[in-house]
Structure formats: structure tokens, C-alpha cells
N, C-alpha and C positions, 0 to 999 in steps of 0.2 A: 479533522478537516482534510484527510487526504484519502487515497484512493485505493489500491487493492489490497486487499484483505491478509495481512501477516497470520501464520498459522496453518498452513499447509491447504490455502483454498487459492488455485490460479484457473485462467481462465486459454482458451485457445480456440482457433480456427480448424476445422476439418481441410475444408478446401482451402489450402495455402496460399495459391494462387489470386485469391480474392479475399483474400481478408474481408519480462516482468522488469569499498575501500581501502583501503590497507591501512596495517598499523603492524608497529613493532611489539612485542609482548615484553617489557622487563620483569626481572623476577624483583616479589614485591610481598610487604609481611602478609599472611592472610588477615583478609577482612571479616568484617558482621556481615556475612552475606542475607541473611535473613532481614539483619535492619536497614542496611540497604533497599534491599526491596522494596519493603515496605514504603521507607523515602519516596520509592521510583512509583508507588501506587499512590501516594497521596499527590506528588505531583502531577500526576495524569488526571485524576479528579481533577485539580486547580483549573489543570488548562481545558479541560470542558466546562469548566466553571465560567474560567473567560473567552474561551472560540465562539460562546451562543452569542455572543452579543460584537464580531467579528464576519465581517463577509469579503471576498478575495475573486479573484479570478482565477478558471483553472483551465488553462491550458494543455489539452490532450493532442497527444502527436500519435496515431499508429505506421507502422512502418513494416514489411515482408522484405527480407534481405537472402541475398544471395552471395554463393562468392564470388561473387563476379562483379554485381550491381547491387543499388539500391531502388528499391522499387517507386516509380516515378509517382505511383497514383495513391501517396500516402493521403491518409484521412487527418482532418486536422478539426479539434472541435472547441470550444469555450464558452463555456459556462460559470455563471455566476456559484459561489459557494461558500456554505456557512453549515455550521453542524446546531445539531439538537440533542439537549441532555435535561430534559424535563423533569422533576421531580411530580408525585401525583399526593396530593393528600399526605404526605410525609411516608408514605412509601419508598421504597428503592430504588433510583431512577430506573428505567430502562435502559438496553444496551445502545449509546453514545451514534447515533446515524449522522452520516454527512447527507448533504441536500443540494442539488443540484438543478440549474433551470439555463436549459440551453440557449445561449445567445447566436451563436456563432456557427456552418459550418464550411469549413475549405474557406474562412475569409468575408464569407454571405450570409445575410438571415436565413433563417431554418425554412425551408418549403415543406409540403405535405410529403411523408415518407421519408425526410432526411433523415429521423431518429422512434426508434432507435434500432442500429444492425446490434447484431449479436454480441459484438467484442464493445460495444459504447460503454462508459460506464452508465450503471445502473441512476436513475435521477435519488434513488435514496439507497444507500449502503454502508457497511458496518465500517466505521471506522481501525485505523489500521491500531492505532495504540492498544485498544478496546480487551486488549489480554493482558495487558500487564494491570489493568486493573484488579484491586485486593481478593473479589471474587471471582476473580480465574483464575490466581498465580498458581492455585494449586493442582491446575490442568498443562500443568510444563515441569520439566526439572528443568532450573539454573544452575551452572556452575561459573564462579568465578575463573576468569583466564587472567587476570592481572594488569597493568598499564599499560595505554596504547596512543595513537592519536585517530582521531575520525577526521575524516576526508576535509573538513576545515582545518587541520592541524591545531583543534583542541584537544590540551590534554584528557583524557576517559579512561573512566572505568570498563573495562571487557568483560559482558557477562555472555555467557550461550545459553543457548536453551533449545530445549526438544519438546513436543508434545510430550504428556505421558500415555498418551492410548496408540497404540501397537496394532491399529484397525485398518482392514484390507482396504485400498485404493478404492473412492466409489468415484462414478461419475456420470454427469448428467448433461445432458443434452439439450440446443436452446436450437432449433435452425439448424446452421452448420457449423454453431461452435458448440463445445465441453468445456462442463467446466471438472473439478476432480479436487477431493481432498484426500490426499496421503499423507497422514501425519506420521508414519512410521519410516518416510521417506524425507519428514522437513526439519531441518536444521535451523539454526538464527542466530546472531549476534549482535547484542546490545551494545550502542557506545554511552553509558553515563557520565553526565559531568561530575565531574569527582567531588565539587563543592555544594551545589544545588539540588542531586538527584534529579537533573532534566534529562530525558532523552533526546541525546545527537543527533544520532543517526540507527536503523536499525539494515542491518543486510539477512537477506534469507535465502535457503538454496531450497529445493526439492530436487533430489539428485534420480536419474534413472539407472538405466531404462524402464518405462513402465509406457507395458503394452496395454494399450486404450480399445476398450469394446466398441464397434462403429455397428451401431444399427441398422438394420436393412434399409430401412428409406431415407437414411442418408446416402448408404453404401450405394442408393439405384440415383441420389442425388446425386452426386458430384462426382460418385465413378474412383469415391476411394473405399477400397477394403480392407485395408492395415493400417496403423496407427500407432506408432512409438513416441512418446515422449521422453527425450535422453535428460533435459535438464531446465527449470526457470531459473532465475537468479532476479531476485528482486532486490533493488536498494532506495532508503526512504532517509531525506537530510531535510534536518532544520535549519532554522535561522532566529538569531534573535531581531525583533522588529519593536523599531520603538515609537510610542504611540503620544500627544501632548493634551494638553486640556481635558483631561488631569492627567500628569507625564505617567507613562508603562509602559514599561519592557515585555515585551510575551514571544518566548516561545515559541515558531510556526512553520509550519511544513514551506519546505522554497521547492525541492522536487523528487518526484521518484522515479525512478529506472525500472526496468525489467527486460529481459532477454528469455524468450520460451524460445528451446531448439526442439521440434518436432523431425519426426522421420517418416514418410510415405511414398518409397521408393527413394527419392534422395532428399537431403536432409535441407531444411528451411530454419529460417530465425525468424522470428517474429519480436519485433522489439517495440514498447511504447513507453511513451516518458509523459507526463504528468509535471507542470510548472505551476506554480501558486506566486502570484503579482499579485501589484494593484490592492495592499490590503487597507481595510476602511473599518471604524469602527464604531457601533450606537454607541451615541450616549443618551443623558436627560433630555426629554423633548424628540426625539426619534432623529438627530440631527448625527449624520456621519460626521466623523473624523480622518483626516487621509495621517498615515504616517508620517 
């Protein structure tokens, strides 16, 4: 139920101009990193187990920063949101989509052409958790880093993790945004709850520079012809939310960060944040529940 894609896929603006925590490490016995995991993979099932039957509000802010100012003509957008994890005939679900249907833009109903620019999120897309599930763990290496707090100040477990494929930067063009997956360039950190196997929070970097291809009819669009991406930084935190008639606790995204620092002549930020309120839940009878 949240929004850009952990795993080395981020997204960015060509033309800038118009538009991804901390903890202490104590030293600590080693663990089952293996059954761990595993923990951290049957949890992620549960919670798409119960986010289909979970709908939220999601809150998107974009923002172009300078060091100087903040750009006045941020885009601000809200959409309803609830995920899909289908199972088909006792097959294997499919990979875990969030689903989105735009209420909102800058404050006003959507008009013809409000949606969608290039950096919106997409109305259906992969969910972020969606790798730590049991059939992809084995497209990361984790390594245990030891005891920490995540940005709520619960106590976690600290795992990292890297892609395992070492495959050159590609990237693709939408308008006048890119998007780019460099896995040999993304990094992650998992905060688990040390008792449950929930995930906290996850933070992830894609570190540069990494010079970006600008195609000719962009390049004769917007009059840019170089292209560095120096760094995104993405962070994604939960919350527990609790639910009555009949009482649940669930696990659920509250917001995520990101900070892309691009470079084309001088250097810009591009930051957006992602808010998840207002959660409501089916039950029997097709009757919401508010928290």
C-alpha cells in the first residue's frame, strides 16, 4: 500500500525547472539470519493478506528545491488507495499492486489533463515491500548489522541488503521524466521488529554519479543535454493502526520520503513525500470500518 518501488527503480524529471533514520548499531550475539527472513517473508504475505480488504488516503506532495528556496508551484495530489493480491485457481498470487484513483489535485477535482504528468504516481504499481517476499529474497544478499532504533524509537533488528545482479544502469524515458534501475548502485536497510518479524521501516540509497542518456527529442525539448544523477535517498515508515468490530492491530505505511539530487549545469533536489491517513476497513456486508 505504498508508493515507489524499493530495489533500485527511481523515477526523475529531465527539466528540473518544471517538474525519493538513524540508529545506533550495538554489538549483539549473532542471529538465524536465515529464519529471520523467512519470519519477515511470511509477515509480508499476512499484510497483503489484510491491506485487500484496507483502503487509505494517499497523500503526494512534489517539490523542486534550491538552495536558496523552495519551489512555490509544488504539485500536490490525493488519492484513494488499497492494494491487490489475488490468488487465481490456487495458483501463486501475482506480484502484490497498489491501486490508485485520483480524488484530488492542488486542493480541486481533477479536470481534463490534470493527470497524469510524468513524475505522478502511476494508478497501479508495485508495491514497495514486494522483494522481501519468500520468492525474491533470493535476488538480494542480507546481511545482519545488529541492534538499532527506527525513527519511531522502536527497538529493530538491522538487516542491509543489496541486489544480487551487478547489471549496468538502464533507463527509460516517459516525456520528460526517466526512470533508471541500477542495482549495482542500490543499497537498503531494513528495520525489523525484533519480536514480530514486522517491517518498521526500510531506508534505501542509489548512490552516484550516474550519467544519464538524454535522447535527442528530449535534448531539442527542453534544451537539456547532460544529465547526472549524484544520489536518491528513499525512506518508507510504518505505523501500527488499530482497527474495532472485530478489534486488529495492522501494520501500515504512515509515509515515505525521497530526495533525488540530479545535476544539469547546477545541481537541483527534487523531493516527494507520500502520507497514508484516513485508514477504513471492509468488513461483512461491504460496510467500512474507520480506526
Amino acid at each position: 500500500m505504498s508508493g515507489p518501488r524499493t530495489g533500485a527503480l527511481i523515477a526523475a524529471a529531465a527539466a528540473l525547472m518544471t517538474a525519493s533514520a538513524s540508529g545506533q548499531s550495538t554489538t549483539a550475539t549473532p542471529i538465524d539470519l536465515a529464519g529471520l527472513l523467512a519470519r519477515v517473508g511470511e509477515r509480508v504475505a499476512a499484510y497483503y493478506q489484510r491491506a485487500q480488504s484496507i483502503v487509505c488516503t494517499e497523500t503526494t506532495t512534489f517539490e523542486v528545491l534550491s538552495d536558496s528556496q523552495q519551489d512555490r508551484h509544488a504539485r500536490r495530489l490525493a488519492y484513494e488507495l488499497r492494494v491487490s493480491w489475488d490468488k487465481v485457481d490456487g495458483e501463486a498470487p501475482p506480484e502484490p499492486n497498489v491501486l490508485r484513483t485520483l480524488k484530488t489535485v492542488n486542493g480541486r477535482s481533477p479536470r481534463p489533463g490534470d493527470e497524469p504528468m510524468c513524475l505522478d504516481p502511476k494508478p497501479i504499481s508495485l508495491d514497495p515491500l514486494s522483494f522481501l517476499l519468500p520468492r525474491h529474497q533470493a535476488e538480494y544478499k542480507f546481511t545482519y548489522k545488529g541492534i538499532g532504533k527506527a525513527a519511531d524509537g522502536h527497538s529493530a533488528v538491522m538487516i542491509d541488503y543489496a541486489p544480487v545482479s551487478k547489471a549496468r544502469p538502464e533507463f527509460k524515458w516517459t516525456d520528460s521524466c526517466f526512470s533508471i534501475d541500477a542495482p549495482a548502485r542500490t543499497t537498503g536497510r531494513l528495520w525489523v521488529d525484533r519480536f514480530g518479524g514486522d517491517i518498521l521501516q526500510v531506508d534505501e540509497t542509489v548512490a552516484g554519479p550516474i550519467d544519464v542518456t538524454v535522447p535527442k527529442t528530449e535534448e531539442r525539448k527542453s534544451g537539456v543535454s547532460s544529465l547526472t544523477l549524484d544520489r536518491s535517498d528513499i525512506s518508507i515508515r510504518y505505523r501500527m493502526v488499530t482497527f474495532t468490530e472485530p478489534n486488529e492491530i495492522v501494520l501500515l505505511p504512515e509515509l515515505i520520503e525521497q530526495m533525488v539530487v540530479l545535476r544539469s549545469g547546477g545541481a537541483k533536489r527534487q523531493r516527494t513525500t507520500h502520507k497514508f491517513t484516513g485508514y477504513q476497513r471492509f468488513v461483512t456486508g461491504g460496510r467500512l470500518v474507520q480506526p
